[in-house]
Backbone as a chain_set.jsonl record, in Angstrom:
{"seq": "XXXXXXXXXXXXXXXXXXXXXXXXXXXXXXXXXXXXXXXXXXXXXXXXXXXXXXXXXXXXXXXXXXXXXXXXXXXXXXXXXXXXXXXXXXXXXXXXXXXXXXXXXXXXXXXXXXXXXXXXXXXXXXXXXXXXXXXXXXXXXXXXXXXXXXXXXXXXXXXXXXXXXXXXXXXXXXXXXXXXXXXXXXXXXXXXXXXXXXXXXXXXXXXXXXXXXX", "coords": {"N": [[0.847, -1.195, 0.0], [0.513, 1.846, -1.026], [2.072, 5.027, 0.247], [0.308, 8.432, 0.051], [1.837, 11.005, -1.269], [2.27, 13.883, 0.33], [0.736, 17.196, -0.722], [2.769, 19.591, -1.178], [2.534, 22.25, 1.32], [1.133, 25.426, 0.323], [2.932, 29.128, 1.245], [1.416, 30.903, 3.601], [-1.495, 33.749, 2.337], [-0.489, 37.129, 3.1], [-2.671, 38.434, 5.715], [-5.466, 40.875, 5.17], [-5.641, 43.172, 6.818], [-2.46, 43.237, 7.895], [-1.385, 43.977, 5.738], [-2.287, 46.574, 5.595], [-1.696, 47.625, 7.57], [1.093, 47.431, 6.911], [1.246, 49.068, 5.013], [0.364, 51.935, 6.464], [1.926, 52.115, 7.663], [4.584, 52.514, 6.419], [3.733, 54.714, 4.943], [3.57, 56.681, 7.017], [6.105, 56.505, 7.671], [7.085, 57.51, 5.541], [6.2, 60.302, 5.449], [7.348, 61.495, 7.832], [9.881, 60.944, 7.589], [10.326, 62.925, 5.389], [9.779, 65.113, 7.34], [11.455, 65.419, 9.51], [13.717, 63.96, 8.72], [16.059, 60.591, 8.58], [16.592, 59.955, 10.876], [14.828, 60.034, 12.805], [12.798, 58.828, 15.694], [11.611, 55.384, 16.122], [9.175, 54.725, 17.183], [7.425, 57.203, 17.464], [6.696, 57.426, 14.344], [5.28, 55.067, 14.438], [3.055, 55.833, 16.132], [2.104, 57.85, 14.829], [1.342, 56.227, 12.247], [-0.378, 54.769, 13.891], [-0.182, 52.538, 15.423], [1.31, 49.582, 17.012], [4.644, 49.679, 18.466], [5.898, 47.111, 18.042], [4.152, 45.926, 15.754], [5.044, 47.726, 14.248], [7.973, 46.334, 14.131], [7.817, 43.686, 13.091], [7.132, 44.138, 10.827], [9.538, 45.591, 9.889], [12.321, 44.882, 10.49], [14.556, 46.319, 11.427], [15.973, 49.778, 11.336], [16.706, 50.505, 8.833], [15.466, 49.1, 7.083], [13.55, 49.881, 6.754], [13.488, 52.29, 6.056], [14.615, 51.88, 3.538], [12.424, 50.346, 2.398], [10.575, 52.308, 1.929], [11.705, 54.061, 0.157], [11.825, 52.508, -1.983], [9.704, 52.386, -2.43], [8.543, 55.257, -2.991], [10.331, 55.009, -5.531], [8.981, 53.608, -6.952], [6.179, 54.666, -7.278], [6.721, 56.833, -8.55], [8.025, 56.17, -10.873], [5.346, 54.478, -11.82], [3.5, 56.543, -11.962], [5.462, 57.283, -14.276], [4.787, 55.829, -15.844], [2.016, 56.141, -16.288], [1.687, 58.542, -17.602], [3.138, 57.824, -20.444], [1.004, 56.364, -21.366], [-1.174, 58.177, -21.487], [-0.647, 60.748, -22.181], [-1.415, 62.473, -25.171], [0.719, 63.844, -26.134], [4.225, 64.075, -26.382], [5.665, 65.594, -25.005], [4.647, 66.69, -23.016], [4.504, 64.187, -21.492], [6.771, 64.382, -20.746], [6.949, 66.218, -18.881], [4.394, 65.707, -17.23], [6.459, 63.696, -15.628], [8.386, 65.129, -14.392], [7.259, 66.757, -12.26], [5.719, 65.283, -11.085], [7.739, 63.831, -9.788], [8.958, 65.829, -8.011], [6.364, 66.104, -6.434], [6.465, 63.36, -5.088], [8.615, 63.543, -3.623], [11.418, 62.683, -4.19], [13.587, 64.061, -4.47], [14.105, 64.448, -1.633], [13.892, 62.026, -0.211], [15.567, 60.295, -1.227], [18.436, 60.643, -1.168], [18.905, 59.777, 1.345], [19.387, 57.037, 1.471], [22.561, 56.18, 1.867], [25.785, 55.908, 2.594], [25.251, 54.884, 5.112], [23.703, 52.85, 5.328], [22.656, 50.22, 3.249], [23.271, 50.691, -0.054], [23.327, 49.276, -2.476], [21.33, 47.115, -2.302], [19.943, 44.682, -3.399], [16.699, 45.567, -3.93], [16.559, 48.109, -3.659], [18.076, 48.584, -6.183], [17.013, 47.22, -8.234], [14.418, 48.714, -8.042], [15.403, 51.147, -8.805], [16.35, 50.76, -11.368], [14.241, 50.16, -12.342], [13.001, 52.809, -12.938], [14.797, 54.222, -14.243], [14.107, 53.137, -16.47], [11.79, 53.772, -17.401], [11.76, 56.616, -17.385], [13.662, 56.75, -19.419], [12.239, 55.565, -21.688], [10.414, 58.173, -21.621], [11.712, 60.14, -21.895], [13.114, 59.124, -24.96], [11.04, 59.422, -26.411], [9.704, 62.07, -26.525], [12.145, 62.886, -27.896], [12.273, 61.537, -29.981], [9.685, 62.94, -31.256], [11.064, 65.369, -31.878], [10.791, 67.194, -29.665], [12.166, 67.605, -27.849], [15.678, 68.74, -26.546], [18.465, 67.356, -28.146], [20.501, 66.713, -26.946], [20.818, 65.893, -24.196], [20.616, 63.851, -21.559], [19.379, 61.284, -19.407], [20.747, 61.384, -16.874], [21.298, 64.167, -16.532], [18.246, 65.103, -16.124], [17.779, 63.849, -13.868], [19.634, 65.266, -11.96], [18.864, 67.884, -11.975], [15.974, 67.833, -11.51], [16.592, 67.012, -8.601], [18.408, 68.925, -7.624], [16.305, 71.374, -7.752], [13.474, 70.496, -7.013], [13.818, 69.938, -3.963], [14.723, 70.973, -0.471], [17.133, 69.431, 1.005], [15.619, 66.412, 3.489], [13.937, 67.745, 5.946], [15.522, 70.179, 6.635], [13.095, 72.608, 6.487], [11.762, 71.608, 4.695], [9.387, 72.003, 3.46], [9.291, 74.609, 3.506], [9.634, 75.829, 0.705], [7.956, 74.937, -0.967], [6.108, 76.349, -2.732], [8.024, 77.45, -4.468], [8.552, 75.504, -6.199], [7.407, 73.941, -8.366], [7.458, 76.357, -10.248], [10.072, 76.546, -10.903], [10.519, 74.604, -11.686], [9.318, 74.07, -14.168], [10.629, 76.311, -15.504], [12.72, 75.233, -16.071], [12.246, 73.008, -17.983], [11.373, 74.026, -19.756], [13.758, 74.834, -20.684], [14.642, 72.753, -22.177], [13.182, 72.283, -24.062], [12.926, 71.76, -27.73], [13.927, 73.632, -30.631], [17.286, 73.49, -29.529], [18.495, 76.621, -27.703], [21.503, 77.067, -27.545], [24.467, 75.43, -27.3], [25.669, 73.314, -24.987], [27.584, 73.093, -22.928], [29.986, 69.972, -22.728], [29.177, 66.468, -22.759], [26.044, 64.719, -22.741], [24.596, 63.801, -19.532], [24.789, 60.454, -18.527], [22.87, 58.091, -16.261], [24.857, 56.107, -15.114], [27.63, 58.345, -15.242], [26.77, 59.704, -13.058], [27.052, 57.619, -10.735], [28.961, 56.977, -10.757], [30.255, 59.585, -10.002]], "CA": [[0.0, 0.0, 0.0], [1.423, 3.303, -1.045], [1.049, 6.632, 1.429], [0.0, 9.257, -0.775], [2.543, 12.083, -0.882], [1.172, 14.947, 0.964], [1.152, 18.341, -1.32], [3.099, 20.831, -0.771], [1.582, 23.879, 1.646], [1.496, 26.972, -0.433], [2.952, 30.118, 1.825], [0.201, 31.716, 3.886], [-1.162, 35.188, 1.768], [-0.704, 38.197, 4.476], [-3.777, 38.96, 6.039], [-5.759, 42.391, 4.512], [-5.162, 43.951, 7.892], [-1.97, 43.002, 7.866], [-1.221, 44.677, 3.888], [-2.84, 47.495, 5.787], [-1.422, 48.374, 8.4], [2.205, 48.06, 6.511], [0.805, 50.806, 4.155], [0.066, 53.078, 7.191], [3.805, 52.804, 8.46], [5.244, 53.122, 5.115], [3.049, 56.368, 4.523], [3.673, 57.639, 8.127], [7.551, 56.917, 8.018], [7.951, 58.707, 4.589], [6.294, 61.63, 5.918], [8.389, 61.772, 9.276], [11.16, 61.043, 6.93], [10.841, 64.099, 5.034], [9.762, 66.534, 8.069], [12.682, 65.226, 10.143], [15.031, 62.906, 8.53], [15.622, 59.392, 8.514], [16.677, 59.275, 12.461], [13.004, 59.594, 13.516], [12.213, 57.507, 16.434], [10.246, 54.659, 15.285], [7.609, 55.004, 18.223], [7.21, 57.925, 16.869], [6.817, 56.709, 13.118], [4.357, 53.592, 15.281], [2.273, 56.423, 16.828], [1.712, 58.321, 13.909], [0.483, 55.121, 11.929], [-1.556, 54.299, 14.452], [0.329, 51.15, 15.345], [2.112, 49.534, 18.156], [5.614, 49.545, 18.043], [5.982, 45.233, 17.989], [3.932, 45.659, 14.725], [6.591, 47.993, 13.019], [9.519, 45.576, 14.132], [7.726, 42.795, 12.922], [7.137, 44.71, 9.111], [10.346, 45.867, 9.487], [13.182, 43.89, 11.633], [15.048, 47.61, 11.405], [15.621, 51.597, 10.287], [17.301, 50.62, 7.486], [14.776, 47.945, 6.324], [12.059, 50.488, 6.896], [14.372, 53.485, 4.849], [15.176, 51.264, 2.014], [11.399, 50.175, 1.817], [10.242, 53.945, 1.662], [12.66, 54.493, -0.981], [11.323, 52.206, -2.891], [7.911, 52.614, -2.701], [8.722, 56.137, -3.743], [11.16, 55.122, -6.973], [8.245, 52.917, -8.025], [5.303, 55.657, -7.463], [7.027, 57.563, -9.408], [7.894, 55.202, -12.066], [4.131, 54.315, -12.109], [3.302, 57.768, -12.604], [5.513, 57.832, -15.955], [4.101, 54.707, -17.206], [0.515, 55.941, -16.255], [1.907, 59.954, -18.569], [3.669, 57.704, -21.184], [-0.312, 55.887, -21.783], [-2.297, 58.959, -21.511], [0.075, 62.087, -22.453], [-1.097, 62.591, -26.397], [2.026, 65.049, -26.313], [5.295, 63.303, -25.807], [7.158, 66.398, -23.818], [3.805, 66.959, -21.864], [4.475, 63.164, -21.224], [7.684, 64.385, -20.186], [6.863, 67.267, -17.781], [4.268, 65.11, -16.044], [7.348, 62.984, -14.86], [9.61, 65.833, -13.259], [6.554, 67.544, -11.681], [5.04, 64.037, -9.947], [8.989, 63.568, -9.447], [8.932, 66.408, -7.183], [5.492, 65.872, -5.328], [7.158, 62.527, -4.187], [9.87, 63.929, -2.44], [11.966, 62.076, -4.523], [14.879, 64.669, -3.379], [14.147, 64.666, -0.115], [14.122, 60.777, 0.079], [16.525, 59.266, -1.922], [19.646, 60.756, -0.668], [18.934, 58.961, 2.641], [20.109, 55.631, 0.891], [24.066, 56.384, 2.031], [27.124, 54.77, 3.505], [24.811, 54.295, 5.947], [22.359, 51.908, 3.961], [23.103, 49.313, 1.872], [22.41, 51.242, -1.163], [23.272, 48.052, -3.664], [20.649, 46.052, -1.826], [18.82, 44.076, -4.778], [15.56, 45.948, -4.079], [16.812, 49.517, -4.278], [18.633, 48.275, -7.446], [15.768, 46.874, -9.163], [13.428, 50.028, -8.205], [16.285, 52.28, -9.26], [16.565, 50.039, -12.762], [12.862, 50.417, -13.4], [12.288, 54.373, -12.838], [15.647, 54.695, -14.738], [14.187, 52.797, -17.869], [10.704, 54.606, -17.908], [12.631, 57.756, -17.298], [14.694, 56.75, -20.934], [11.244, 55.684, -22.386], [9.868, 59.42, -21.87], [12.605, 61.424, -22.677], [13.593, 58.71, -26.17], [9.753, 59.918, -26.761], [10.145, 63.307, -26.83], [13.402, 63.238, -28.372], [11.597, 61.47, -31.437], [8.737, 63.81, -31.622], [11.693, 66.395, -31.919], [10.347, 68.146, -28.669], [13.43, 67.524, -26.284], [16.651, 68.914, -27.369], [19.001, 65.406, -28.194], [22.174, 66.751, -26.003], [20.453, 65.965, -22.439], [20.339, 62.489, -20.604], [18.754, 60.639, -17.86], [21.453, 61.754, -15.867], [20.872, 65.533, -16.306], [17.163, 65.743, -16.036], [17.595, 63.543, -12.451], [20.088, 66.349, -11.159], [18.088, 69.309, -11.987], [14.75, 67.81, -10.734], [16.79, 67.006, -7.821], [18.628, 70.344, -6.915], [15.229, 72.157, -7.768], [12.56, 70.397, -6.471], [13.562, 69.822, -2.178], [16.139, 71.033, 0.042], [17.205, 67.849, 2.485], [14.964, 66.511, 4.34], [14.592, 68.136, 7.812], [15.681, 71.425, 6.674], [12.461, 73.937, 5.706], [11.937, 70.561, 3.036], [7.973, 72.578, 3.133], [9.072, 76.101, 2.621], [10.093, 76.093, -0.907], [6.838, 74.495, -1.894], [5.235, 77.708, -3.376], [8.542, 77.479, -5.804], [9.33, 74.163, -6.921], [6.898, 73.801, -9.783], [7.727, 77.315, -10.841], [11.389, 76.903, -11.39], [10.801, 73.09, -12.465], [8.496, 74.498, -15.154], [11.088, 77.02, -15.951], [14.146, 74.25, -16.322], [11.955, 72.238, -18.409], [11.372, 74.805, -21.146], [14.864, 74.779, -21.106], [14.424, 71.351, -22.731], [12.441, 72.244, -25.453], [13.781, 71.902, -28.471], [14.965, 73.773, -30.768], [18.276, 74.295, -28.372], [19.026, 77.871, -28.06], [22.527, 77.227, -27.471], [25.369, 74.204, -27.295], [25.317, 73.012, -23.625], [29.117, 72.14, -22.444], [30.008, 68.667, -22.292], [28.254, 65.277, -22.854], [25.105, 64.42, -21.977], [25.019, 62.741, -18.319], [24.156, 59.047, -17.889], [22.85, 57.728, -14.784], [25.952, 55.768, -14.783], [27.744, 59.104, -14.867], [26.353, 59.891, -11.81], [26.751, 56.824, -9.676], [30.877, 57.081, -10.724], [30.862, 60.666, -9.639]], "C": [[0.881, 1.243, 0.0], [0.837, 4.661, -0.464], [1.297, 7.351, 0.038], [1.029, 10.407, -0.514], [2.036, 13.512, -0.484], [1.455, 16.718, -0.399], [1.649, 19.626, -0.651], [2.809, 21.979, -0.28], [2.075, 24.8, 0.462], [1.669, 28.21, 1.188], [1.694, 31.067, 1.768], [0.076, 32.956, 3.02], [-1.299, 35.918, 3.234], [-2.323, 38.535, 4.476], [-3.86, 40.436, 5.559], [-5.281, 43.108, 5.459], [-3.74, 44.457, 8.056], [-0.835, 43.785, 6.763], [-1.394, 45.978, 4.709], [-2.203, 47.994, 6.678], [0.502, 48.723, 8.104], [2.122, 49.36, 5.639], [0.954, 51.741, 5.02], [1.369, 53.343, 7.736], [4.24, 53.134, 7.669], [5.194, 54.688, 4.904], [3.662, 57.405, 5.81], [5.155, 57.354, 8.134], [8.241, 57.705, 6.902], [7.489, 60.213, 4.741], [6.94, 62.459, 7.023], [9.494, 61.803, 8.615], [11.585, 62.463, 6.466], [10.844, 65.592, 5.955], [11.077, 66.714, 8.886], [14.299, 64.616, 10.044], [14.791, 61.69, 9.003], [15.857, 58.805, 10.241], [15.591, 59.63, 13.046], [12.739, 59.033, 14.797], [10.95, 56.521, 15.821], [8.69, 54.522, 15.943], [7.46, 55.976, 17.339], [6.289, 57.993, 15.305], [5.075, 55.654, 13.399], [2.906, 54.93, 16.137], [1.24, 57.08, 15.866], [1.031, 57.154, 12.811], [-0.546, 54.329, 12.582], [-1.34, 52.849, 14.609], [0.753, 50.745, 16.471], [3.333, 49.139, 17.94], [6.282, 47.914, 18.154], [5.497, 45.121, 16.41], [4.948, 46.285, 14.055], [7.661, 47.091, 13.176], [8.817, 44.744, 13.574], [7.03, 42.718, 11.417], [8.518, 44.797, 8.891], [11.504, 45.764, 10.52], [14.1, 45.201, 12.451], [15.52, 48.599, 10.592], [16.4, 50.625, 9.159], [16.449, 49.789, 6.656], [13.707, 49.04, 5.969], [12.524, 51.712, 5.713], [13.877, 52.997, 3.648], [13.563, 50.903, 1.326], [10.504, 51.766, 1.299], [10.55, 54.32, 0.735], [12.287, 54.082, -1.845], [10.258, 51.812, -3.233], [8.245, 54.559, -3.373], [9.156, 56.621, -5.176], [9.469, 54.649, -7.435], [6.443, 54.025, -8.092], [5.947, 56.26, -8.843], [7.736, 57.326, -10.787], [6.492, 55.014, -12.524], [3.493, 55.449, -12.859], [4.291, 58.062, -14.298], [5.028, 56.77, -16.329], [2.628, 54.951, -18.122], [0.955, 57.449, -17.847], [2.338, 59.175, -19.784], [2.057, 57.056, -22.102], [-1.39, 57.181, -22.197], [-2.193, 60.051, -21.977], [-0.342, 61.962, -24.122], [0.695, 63.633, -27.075], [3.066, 64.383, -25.677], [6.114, 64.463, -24.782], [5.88, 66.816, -22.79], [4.086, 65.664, -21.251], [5.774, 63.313, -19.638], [7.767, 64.962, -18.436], [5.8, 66.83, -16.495], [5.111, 64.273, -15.016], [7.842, 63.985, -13.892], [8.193, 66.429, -12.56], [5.901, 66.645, -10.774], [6.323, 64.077, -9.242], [9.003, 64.461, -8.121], [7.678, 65.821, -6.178], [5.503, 64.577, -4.657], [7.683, 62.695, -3.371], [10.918, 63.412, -3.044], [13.788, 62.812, -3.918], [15.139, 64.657, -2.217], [15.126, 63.042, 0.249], [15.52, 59.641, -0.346], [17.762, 59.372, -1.209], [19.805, 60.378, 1.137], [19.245, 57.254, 2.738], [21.69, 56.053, 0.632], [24.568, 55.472, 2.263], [26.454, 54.035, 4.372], [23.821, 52.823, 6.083], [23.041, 51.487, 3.083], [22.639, 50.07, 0.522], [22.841, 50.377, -2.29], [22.124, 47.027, -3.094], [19.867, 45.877, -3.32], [17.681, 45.004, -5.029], [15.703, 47.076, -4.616], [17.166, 49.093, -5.413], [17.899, 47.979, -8.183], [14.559, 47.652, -9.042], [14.224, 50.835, -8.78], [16.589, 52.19, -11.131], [15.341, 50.375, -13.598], [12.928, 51.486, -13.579], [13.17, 54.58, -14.421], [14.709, 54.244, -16.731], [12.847, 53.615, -18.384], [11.22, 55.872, -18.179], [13.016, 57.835, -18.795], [13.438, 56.936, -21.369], [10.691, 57.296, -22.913], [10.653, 60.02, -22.584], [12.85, 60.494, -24.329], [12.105, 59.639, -27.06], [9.405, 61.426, -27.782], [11.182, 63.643, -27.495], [12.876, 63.016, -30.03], [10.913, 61.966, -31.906], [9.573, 64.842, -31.567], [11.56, 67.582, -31.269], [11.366, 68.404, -27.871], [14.638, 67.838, -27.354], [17.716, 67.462, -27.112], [20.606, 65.435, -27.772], [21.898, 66.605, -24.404], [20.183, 64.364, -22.122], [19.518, 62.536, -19.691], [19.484, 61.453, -16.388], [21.186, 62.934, -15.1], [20.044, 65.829, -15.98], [16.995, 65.209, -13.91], [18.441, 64.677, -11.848], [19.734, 67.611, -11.133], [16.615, 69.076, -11.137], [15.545, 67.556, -9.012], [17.237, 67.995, -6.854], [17.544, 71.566, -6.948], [14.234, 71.841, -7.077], [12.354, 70.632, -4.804], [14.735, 70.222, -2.103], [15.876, 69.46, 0.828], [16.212, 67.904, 3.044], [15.301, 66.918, 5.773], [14.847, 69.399, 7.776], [14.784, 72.052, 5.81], [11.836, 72.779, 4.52], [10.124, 71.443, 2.823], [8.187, 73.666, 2.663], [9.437, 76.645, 1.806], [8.503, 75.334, -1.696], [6.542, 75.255, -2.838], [5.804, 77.99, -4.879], [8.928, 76.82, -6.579], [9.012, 74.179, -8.529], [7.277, 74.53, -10.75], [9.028, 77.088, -11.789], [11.22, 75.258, -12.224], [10.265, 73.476, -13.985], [9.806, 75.6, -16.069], [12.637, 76.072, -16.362], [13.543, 73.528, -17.775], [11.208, 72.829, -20.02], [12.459, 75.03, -21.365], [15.482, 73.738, -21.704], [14.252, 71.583, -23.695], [13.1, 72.389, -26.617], [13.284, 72.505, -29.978], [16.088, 74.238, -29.92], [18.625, 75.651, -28.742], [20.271, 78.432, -27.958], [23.073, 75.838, -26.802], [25.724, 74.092, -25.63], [26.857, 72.291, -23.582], [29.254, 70.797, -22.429], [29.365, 67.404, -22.863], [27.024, 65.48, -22.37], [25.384, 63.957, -20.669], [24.257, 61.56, -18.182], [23.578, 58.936, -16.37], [24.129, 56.92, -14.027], [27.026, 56.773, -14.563], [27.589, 59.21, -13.261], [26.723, 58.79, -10.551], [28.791, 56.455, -9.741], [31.312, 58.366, -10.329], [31.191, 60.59, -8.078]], "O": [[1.741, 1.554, 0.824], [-0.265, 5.198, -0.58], [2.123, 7.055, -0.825], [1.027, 10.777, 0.66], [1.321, 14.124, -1.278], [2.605, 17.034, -0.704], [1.107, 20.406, 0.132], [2.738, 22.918, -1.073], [3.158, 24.818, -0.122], [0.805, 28.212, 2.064], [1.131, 31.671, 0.855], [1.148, 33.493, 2.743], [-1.941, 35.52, 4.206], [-3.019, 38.816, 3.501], [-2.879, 41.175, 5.478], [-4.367, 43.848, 5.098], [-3.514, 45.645, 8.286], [0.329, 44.073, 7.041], [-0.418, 46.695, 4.49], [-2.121, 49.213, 6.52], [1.158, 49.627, 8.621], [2.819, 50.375, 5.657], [1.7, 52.636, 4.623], [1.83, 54.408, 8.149], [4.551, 54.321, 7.773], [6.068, 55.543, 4.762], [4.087, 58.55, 5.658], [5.666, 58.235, 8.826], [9.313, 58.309, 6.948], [8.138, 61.168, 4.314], [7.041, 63.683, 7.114], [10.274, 62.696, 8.944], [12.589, 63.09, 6.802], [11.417, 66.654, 5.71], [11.691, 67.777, 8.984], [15.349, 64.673, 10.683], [13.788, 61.404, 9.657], [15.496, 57.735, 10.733], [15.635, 59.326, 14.238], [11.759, 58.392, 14.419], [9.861, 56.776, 15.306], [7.575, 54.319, 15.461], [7.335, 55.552, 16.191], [5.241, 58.636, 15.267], [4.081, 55.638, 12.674], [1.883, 54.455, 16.629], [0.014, 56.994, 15.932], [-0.144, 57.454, 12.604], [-1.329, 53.512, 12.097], [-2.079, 52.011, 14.093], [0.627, 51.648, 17.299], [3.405, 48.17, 17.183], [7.481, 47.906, 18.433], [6.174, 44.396, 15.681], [5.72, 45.647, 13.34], [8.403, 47.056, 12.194], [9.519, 44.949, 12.584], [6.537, 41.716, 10.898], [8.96, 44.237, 7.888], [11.564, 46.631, 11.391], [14.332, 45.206, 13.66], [15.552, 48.489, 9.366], [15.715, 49.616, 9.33], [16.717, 49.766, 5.455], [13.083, 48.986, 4.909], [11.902, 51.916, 4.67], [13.009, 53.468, 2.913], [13.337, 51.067, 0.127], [9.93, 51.943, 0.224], [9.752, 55.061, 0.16], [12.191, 54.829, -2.818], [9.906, 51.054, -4.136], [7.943, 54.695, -4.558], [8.871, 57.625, -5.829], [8.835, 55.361, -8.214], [5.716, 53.913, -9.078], [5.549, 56.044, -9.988], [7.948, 58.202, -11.626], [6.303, 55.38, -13.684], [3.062, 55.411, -14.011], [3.92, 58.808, -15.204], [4.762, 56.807, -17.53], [2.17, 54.628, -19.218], [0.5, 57.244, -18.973], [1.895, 59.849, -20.714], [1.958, 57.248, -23.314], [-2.245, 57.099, -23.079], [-3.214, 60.656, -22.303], [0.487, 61.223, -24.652], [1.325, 63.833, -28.113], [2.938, 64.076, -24.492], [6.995, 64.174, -23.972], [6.22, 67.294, -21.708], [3.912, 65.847, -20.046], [5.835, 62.879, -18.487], [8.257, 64.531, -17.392], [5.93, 67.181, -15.322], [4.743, 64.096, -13.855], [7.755, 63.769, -12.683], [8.916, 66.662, -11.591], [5.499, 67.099, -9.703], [6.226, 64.348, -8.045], [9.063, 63.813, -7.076], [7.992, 65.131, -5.208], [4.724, 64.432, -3.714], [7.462, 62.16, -2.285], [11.858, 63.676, -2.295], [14.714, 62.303, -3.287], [16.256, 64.828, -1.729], [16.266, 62.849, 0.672], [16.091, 58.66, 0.13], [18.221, 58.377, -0.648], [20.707, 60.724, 1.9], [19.306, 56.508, 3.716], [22.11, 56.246, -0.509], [24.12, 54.326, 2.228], [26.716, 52.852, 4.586], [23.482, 52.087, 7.01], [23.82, 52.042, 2.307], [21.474, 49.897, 0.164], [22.633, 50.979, -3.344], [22.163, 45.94, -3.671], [19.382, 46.724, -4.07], [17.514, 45.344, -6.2], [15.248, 47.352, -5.727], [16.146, 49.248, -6.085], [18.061, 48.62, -9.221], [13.634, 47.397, -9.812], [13.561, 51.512, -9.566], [16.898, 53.093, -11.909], [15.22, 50.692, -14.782], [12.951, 51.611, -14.803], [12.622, 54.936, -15.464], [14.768, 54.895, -17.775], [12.774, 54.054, -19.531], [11.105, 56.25, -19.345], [12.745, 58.86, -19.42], [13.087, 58.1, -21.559], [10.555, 57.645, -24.086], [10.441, 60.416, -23.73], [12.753, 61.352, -25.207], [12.217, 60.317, -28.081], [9.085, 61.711, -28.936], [11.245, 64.84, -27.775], [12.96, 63.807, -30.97], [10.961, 61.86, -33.131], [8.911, 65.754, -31.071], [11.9, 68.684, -31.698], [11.419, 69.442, -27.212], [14.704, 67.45, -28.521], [17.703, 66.733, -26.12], [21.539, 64.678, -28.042], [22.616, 67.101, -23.535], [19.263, 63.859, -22.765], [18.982, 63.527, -19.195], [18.989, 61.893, -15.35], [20.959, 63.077, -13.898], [20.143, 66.879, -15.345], [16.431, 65.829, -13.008], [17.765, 65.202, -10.964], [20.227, 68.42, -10.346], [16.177, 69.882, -10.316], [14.846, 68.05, -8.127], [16.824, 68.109, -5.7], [17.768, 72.602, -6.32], [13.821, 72.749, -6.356], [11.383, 71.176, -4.278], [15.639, 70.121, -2.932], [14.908, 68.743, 1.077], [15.652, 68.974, 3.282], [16.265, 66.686, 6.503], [14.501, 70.027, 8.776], [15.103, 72.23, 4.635], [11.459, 73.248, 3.446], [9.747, 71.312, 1.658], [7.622, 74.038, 1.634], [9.655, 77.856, 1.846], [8.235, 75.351, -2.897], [6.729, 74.803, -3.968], [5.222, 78.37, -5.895], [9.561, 77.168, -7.576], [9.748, 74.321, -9.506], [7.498, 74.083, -11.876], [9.101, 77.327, -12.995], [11.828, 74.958, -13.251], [10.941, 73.088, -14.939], [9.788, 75.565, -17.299], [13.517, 76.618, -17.027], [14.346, 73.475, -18.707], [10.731, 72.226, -20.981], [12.558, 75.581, -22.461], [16.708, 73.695, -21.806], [15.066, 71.199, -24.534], [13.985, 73.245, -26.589], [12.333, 71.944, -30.522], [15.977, 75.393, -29.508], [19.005, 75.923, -29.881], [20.519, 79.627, -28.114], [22.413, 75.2, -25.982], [26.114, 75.158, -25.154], [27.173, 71.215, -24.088], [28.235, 70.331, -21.919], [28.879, 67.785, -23.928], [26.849, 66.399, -21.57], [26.564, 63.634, -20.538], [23.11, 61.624, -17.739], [23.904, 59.71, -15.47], [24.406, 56.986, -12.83], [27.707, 56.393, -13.611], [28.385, 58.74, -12.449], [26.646, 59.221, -9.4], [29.542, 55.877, -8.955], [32.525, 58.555, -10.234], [31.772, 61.523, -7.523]]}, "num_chains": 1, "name": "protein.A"}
């Protein structure tokens, strides 16, 4: 008589609650993130989500797990957002300008540069949120470049260091009281895009690889 081989459990799905209440830390540690920085207290972080601090350790074992997830719930918002402008934008450089202008109302400046020395910043995850944004990112701008809207001497590289030194100061310092001018000056960089160029721009374009060798 042969025992029947038992089938393999399938891994429990997380309870809805469960989905839910990591959302509410996520949300409440990237907004503590940007009012204060990433040293926060996590009670703090656990208070403001409306949580008890056993459930954040047991989303997130520690700060750096909780950072790095923030980070990349933010790359991929804001990836989402160009996929959703690259579907719906009939205008390839309006396609464009919805990117840097969501780009900002992320925080994407604020947040990112909190993935340091201090933070694994090669961890797989960041790397594969940082891989996607980067390729929608190309998508838009190749877009615009073919509809002969974008001038064809500017990279990935360049448009991430202008939305970045324009949109936020650091988080923690005032990161609210430049709101009033972000859009303004982003709006005003981004007609500096348009193409025909009104003059030969020093240098190469900048890669994102660029950037990650500077």
């Amino acid at each position: 008589m042969q025992t029947a081989t038992p089938a393999p459990r399938k891994a429990p799905r997380p309870r809805a609650d469960a989905l839910r209440n990591r959302e509410r830390i996520v949300t409440a540690a990237r907004e503590m993130f940007v009012e204060h920085g990433p040293e926060v207290p996590l009670d703090e972080i656990a208070r403001r989500a409306g949580v008890g601090n056993a459930t954040v350790y047991r989303h997130f074992p520690d700060r750096d797990a909780l950072v790095r997830e923030v980070v990349c719930s933010v790359l991929d918002s804001t990836g989402a957002a160009g996929e959703l402008a690259l579907a719906e934008a009939g205008d390839a450089f309006e396609a464009l300008e919805r990117f840097v202008h969501t780009s900002a109302d992320e925080r994407i400046s604020a947040l990112c540069p909190m993935v340091s020395s201090t933070f694994d910043e090669n961890h797989p995850d960041l790397e594969a949120a940082r891989e996607r944004l980067e390729r929608i990112l190309e998508r838009v701008m190749e877009r615009a470049k073919a509809a002969g809207q974008l001038r064809p001497d500017v990279g990935v590289g360049d448009l991430m260091v202008a939305v970045a030194q324009l949109s936020r100061p650091p988080a923690g310092t005032a990161c609210f009281s430049a709101d009033r001018f972000v859009h303004r000056h982003l709006q005003l960089f981004l007609d500096g895009l348009r193409a025909p160029a009104r003059s030969a721009l020093p240098g190469a374009a900048v890669t994102m690889e660029d950037l990650r060798q500077a």
